[in-house]
PDB file of N, CA, C and O in Angstrom:
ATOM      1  N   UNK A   1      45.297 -27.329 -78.136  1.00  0.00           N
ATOM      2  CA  UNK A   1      45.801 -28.483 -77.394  1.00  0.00           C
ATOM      3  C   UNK A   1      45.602 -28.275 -75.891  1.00  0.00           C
ATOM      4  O   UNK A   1      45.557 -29.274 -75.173  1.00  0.00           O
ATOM      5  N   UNK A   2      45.470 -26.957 -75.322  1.00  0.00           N
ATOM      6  CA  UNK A   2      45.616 -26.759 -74.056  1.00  0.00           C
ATOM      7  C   UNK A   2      44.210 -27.335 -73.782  1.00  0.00           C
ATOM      8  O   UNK A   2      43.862 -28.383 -73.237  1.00  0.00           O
ATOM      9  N   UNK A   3      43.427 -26.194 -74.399  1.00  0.00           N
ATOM     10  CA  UNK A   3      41.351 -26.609 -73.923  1.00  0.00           C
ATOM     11  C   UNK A   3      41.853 -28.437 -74.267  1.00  0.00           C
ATOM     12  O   UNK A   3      41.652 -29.087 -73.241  1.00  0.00           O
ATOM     13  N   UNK A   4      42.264 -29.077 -75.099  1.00  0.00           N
ATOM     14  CA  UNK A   4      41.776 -30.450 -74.754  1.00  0.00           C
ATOM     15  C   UNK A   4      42.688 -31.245 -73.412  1.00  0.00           C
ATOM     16  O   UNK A   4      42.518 -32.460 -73.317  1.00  0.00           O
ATOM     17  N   UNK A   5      43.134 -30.926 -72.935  1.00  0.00           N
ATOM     18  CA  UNK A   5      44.336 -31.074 -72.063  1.00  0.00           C
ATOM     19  C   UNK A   5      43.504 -31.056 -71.381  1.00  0.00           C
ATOM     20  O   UNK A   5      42.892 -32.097 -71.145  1.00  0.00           O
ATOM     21  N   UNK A   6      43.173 -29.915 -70.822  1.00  0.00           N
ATOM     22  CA  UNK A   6      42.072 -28.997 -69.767  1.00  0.00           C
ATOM     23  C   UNK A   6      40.729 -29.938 -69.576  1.00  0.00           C
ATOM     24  O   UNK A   6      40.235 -30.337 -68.521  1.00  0.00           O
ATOM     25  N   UNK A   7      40.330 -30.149 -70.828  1.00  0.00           N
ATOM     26  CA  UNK A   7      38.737 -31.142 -70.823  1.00  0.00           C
ATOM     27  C   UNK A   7      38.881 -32.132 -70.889  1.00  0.00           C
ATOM     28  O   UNK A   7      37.876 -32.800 -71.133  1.00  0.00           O
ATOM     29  N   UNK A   8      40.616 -33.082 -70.662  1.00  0.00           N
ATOM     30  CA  UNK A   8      40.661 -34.300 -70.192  1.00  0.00           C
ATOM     31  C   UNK A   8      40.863 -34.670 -68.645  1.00  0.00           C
ATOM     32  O   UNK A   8      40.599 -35.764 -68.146  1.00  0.00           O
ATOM     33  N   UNK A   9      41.471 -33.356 -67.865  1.00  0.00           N
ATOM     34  CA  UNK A   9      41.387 -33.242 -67.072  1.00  0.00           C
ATOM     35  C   UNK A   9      43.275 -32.926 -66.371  1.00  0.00           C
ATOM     36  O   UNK A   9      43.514 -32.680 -65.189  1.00  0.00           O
ATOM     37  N   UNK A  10      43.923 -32.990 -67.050  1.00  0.00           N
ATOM     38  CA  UNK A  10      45.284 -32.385 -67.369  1.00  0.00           C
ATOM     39  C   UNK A  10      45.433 -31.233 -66.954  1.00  0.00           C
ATOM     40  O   UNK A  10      45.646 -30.522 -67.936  1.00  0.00           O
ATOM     41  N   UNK A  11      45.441 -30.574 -65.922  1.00  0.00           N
ATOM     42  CA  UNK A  11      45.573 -29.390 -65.486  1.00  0.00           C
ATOM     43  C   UNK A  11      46.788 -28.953 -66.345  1.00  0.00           C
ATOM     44  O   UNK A  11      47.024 -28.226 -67.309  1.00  0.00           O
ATOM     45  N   UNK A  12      47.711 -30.132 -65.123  1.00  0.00           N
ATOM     46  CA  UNK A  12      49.147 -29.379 -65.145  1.00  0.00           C
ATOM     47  C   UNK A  12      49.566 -29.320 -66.684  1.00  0.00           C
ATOM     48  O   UNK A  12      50.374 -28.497 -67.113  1.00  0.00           O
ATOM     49  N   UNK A  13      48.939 -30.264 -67.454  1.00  0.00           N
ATOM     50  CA  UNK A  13      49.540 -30.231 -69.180  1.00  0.00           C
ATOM     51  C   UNK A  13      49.325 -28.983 -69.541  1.00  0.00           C
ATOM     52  O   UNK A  13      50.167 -28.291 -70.111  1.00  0.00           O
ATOM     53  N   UNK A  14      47.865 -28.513 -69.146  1.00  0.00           N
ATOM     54  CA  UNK A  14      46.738 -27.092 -70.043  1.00  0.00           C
ATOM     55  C   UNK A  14      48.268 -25.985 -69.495  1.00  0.00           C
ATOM     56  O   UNK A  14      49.045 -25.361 -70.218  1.00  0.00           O
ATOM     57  N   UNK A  15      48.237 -26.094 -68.090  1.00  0.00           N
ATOM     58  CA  UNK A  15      48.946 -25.129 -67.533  1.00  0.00           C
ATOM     59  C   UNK A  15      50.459 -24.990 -68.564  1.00  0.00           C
ATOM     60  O   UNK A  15      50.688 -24.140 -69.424  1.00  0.00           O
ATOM     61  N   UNK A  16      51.387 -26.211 -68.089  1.00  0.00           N
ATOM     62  CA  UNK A  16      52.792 -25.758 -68.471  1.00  0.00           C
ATOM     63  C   UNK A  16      52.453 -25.169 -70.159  1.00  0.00           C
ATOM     64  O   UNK A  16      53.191 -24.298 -70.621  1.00  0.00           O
ATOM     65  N   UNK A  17      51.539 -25.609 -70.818  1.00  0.00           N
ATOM     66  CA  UNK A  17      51.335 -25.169 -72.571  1.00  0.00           C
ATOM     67  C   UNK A  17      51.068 -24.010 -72.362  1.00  0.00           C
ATOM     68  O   UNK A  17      51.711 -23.095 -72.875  1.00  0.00           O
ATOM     69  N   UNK A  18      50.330 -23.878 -71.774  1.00  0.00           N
ATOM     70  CA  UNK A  18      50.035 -22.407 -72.152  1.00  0.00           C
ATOM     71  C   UNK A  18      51.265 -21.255 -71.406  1.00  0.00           C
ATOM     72  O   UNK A  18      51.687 -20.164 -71.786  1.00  0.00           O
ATOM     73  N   UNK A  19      51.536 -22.031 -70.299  1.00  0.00           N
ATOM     74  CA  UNK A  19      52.814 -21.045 -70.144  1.00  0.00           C
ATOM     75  C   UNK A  19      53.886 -21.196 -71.611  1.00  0.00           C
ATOM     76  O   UNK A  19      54.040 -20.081 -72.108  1.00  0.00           O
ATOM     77  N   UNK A  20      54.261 -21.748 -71.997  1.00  0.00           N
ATOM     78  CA  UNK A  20      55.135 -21.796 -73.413  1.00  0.00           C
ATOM     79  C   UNK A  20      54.550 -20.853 -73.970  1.00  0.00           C
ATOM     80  O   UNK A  20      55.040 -19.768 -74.281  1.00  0.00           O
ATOM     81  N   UNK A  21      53.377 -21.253 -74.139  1.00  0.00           N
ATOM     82  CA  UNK A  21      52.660 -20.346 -75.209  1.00  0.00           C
ATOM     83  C   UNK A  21      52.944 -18.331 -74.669  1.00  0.00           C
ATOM     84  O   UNK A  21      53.501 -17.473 -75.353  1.00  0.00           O
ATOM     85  N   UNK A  22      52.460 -18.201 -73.582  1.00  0.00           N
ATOM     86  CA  UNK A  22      52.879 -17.200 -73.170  1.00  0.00           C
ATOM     87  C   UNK A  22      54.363 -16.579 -73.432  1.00  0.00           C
ATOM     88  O   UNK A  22      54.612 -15.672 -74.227  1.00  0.00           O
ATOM     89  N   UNK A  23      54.950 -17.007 -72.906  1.00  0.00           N
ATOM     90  CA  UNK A  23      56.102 -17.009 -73.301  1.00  0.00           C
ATOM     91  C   UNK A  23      56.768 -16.583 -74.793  1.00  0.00           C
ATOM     92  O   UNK A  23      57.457 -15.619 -75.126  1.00  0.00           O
ATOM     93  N   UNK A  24      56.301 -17.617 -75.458  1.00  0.00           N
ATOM     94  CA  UNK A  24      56.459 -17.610 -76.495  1.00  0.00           C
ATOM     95  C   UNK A  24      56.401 -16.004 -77.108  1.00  0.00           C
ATOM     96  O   UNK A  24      57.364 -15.269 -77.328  1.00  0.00           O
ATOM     97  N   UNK A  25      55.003 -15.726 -77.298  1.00  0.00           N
ATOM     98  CA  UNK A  25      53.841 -14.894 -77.232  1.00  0.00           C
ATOM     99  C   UNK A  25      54.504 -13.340 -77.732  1.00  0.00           C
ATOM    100  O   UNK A  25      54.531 -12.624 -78.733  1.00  0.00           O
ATOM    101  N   UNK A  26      55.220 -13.364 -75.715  1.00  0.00           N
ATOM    102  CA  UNK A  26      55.797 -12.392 -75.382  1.00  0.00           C
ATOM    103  C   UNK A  26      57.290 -12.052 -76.196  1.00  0.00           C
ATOM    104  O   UNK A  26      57.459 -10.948 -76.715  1.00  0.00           O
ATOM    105  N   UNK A  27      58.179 -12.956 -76.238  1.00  0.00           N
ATOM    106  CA  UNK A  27      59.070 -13.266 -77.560  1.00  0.00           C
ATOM    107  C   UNK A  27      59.051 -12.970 -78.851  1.00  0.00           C
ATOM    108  O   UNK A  27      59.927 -12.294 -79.390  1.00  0.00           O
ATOM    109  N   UNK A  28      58.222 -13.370 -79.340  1.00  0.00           N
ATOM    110  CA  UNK A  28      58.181 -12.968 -80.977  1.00  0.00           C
ATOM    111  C   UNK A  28      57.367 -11.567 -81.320  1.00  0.00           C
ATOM    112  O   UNK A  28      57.780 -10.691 -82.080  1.00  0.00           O
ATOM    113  N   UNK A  29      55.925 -11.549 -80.476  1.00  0.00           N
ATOM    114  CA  UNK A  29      55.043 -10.538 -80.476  1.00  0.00           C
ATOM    115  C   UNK A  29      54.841  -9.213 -79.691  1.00  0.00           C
ATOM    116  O   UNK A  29      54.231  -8.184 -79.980  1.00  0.00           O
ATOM    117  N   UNK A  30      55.645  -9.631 -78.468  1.00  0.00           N
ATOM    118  CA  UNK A  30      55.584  -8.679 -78.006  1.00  0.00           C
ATOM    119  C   UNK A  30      54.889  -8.539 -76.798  1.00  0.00           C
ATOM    120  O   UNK A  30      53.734  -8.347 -77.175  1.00  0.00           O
ATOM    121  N   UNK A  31      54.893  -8.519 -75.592  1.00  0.00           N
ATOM    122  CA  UNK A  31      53.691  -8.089 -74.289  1.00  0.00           C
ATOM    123  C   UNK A  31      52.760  -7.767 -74.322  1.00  0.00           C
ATOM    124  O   UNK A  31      51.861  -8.188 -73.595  1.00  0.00           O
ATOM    125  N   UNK A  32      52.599  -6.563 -75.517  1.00  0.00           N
ATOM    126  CA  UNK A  32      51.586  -6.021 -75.379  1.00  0.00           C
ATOM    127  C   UNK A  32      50.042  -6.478 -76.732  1.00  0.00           C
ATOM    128  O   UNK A  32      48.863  -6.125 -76.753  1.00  0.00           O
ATOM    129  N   UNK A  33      50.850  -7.361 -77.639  1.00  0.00           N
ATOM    130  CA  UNK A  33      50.159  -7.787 -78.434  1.00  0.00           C
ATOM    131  C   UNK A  33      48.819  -8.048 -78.121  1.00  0.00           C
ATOM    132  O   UNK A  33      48.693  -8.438 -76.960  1.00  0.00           O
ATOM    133  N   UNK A  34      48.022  -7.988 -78.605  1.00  0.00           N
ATOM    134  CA  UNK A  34      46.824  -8.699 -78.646  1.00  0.00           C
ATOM    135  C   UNK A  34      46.686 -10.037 -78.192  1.00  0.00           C
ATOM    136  O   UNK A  34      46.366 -10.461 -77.081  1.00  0.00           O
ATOM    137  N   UNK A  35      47.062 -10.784 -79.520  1.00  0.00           N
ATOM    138  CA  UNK A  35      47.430 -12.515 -78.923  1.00  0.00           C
ATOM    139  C   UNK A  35      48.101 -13.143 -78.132  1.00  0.00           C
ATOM    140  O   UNK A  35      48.010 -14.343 -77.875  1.00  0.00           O
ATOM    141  N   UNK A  36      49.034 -12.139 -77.565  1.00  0.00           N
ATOM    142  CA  UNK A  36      49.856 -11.997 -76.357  1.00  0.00           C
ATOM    143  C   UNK A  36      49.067 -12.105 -74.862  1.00  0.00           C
ATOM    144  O   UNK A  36      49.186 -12.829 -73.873  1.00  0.00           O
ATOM    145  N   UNK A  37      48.072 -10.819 -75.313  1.00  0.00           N
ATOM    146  CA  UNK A  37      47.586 -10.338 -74.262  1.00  0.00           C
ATOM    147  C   UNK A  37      46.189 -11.399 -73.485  1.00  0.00           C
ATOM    148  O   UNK A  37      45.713 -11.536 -72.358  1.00  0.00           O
ATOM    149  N   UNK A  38      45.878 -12.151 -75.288  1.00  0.00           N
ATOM    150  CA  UNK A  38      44.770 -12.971 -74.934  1.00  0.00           C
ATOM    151  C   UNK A  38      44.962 -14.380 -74.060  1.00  0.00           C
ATOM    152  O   UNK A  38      44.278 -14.909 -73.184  1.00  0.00           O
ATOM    153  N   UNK A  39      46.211 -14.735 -74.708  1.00  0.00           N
ATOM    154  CA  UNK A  39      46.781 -15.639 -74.212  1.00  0.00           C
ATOM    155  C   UNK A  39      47.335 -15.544 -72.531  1.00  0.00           C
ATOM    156  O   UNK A  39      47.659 -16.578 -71.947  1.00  0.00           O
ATOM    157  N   UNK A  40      47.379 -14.599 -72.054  1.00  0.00           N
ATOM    158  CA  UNK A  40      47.871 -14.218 -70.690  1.00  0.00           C
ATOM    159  C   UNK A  40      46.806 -14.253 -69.973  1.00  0.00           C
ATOM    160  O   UNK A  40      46.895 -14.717 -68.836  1.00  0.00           O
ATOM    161  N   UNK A  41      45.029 -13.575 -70.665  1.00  0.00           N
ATOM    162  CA  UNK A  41      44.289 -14.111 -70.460  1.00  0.00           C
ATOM    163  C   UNK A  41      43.450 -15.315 -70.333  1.00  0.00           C
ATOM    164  O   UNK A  41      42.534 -15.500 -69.532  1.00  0.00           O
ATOM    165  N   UNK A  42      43.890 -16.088 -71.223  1.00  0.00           N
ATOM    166  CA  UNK A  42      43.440 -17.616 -70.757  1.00  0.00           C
ATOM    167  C   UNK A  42      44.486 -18.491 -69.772  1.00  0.00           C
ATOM    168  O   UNK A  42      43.989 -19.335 -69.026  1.00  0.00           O
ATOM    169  N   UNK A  43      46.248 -18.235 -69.779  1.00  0.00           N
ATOM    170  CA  UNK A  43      46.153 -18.615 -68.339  1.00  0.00           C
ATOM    171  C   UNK A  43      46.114 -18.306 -67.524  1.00  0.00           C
ATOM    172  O   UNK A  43      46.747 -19.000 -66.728  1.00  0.00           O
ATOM    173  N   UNK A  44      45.488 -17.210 -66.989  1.00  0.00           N
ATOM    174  CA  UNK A  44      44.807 -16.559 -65.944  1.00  0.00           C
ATOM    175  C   UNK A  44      43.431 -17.529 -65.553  1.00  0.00           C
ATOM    176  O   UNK A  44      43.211 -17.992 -64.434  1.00  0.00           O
ATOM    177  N   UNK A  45      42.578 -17.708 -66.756  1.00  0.00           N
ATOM    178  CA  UNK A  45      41.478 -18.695 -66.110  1.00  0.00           C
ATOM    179  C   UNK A  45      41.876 -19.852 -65.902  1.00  0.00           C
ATOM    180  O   UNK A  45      41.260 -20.714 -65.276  1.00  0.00           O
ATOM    181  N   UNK A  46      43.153 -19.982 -66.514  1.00  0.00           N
ATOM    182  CA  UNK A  46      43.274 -21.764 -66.197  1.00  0.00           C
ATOM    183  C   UNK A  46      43.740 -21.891 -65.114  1.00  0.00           C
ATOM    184  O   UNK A  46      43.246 -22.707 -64.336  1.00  0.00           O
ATOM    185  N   UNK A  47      44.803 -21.131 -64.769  1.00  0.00           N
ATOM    186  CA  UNK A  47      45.140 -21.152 -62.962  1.00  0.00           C
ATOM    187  C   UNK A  47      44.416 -20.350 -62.141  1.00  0.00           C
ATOM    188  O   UNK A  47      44.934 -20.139 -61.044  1.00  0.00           O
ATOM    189  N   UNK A  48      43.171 -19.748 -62.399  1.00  0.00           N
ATOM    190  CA  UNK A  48      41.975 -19.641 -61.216  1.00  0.00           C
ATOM    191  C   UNK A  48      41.607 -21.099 -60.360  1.00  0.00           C
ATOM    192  O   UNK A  48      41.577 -21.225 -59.136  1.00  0.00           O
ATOM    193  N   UNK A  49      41.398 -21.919 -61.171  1.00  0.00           N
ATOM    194  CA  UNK A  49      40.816 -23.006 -60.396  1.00  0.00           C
ATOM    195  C   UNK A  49      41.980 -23.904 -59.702  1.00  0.00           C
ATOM    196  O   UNK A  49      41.739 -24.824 -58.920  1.00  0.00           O
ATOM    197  N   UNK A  50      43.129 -23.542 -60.063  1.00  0.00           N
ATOM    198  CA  UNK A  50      44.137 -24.397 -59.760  1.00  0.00           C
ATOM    199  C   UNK A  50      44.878 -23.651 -58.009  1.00  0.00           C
ATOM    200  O   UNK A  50      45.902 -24.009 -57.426  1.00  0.00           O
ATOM    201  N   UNK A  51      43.985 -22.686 -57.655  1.00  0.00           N
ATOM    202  CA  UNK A  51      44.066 -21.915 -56.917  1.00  0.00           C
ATOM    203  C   UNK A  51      45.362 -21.355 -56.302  1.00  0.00           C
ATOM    204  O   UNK A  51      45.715 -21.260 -55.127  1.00  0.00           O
ATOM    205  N   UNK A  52      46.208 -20.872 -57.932  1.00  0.00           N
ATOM    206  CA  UNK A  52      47.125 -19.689 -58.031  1.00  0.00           C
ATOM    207  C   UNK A  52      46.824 -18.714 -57.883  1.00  0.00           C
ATOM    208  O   UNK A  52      46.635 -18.199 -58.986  1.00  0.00           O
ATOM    209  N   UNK A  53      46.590 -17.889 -56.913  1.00  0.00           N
ATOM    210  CA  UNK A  53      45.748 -16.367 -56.629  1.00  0.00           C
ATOM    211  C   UNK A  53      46.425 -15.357 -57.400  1.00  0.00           C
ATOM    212  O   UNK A  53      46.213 -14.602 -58.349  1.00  0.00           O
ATOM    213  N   UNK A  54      47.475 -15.718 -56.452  1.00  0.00           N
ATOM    214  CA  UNK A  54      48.400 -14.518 -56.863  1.00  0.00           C
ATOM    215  C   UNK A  54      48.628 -14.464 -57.906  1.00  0.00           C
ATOM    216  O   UNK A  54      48.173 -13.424 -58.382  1.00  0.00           O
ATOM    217  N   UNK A  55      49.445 -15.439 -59.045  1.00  0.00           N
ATOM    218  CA  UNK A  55      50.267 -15.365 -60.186  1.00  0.00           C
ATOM    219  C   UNK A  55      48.402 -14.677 -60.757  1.00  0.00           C
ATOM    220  O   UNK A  55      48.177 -13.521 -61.115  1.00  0.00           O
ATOM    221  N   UNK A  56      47.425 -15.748 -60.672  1.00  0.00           N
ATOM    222  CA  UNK A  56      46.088 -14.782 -61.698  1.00  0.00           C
ATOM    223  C   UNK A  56      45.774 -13.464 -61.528  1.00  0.00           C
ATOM    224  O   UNK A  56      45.089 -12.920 -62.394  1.00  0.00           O
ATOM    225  N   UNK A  57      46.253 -12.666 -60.295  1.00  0.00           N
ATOM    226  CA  UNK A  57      46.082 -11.558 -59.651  1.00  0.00           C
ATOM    227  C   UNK A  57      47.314 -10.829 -60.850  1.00  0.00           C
ATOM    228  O   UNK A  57      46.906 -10.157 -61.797  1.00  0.00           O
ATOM    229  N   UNK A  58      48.624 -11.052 -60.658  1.00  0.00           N
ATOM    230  CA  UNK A  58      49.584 -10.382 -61.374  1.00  0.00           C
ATOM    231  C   UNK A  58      49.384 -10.388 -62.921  1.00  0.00           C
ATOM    232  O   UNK A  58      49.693  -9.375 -63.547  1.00  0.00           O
ATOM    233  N   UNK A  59      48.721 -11.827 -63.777  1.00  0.00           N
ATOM    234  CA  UNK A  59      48.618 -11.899 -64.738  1.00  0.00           C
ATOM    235  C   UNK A  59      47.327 -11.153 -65.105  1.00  0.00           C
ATOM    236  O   UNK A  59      47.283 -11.011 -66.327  1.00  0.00           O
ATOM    237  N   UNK A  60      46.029 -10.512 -64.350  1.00  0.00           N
ATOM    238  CA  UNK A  60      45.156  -9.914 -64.979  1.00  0.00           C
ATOM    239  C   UNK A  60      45.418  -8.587 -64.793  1.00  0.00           C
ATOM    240  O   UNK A  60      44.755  -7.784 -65.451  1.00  0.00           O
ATOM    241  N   UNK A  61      46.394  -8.120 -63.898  1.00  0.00           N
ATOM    242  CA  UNK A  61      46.507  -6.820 -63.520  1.00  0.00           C
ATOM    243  C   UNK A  61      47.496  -6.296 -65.027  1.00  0.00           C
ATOM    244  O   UNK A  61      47.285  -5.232 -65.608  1.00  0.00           O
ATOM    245  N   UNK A  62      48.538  -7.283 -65.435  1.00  0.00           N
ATOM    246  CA  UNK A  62      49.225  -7.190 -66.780  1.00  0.00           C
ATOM    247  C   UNK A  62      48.263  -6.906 -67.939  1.00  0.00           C
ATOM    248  O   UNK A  62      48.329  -5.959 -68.723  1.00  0.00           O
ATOM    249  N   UNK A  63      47.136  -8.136 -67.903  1.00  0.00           N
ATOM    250  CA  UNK A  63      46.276  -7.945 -69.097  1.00  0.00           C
ATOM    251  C   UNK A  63      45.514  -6.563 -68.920  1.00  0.00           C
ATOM    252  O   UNK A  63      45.239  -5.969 -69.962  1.00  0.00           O
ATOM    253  N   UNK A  64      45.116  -5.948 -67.627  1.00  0.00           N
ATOM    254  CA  UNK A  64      44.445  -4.644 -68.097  1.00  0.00           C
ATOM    255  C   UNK A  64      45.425  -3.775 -68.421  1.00  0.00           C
ATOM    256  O   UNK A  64      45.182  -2.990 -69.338  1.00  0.00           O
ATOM    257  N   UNK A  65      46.519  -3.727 -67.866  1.00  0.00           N
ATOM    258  CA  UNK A  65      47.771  -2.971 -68.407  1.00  0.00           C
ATOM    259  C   UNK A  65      47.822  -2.619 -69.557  1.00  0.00           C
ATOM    260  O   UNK A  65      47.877  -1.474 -70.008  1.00  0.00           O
ATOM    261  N   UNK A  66      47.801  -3.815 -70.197  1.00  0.00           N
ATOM    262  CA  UNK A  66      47.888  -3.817 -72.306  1.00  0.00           C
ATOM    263  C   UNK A  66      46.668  -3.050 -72.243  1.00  0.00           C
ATOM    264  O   UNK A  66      46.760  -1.850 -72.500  1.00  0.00           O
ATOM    265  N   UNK A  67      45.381  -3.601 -71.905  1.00  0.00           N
ATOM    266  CA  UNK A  67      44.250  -3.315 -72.760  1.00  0.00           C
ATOM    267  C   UNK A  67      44.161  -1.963 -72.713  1.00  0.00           C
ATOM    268  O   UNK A  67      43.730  -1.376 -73.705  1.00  0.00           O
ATOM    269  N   UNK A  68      44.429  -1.466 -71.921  1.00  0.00           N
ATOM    270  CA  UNK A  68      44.441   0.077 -71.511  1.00  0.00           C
ATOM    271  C   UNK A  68      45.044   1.186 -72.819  1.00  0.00           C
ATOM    272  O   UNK A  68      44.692   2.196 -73.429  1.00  0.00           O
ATOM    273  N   UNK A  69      46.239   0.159 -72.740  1.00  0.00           N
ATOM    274  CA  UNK A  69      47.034   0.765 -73.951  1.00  0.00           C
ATOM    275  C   UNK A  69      47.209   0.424 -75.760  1.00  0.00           C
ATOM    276  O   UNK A  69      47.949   0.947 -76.593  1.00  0.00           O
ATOM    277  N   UNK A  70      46.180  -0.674 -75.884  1.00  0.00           N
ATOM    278  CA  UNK A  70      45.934  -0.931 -77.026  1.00  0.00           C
ATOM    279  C   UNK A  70      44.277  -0.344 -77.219  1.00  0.00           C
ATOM    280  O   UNK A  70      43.256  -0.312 -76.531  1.00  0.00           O
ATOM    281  N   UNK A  71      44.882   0.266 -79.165  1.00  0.00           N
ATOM    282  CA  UNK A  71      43.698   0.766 -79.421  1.00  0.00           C
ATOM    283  C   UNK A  71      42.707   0.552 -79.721  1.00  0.00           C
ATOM    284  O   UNK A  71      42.949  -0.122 -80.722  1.00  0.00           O
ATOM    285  N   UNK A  72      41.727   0.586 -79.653  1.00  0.00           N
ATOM    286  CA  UNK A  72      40.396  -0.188 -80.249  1.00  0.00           C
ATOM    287  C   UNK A  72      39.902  -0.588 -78.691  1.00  0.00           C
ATOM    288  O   UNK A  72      38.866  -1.230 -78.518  1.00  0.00           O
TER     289      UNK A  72
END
């Protein structure tokens, strides 16, 4: 729902969803999850263009955090 949000041109929709989703994410799964982690990664690209520096700065510095520590 977010990507179609996003490719209608809905920033702020793509954005607040996927923050839920994050959220969410982090709640049931955990921070460091995978789908957690992927998801932290896509709103990281979605607020690149929305020119949130910082929060994408804090949210990719999190995602290498996990990746670091998950195996594989």
């Amino acid at each position: 729902l977010a990507a179609t949000l996003w490719a209608q041109g809905d920033r702020a929709g793509a954005r607040a969803l996927l923050e839920q989703v994050v959220e969410a994410r982090r709640r049931v799964l955990g921070a460091e999850h995978p789908d957690t982690v992927t998801s932290m990664n896509i709103l990281a690209s979605t607020l690149g263009p929305q020119g949130v520096r910082a929060r994408v700065r804090a949210l990719l510095e999190q995602v290498l955090k996990a990746l670091r520590r998950i195996p594989g």
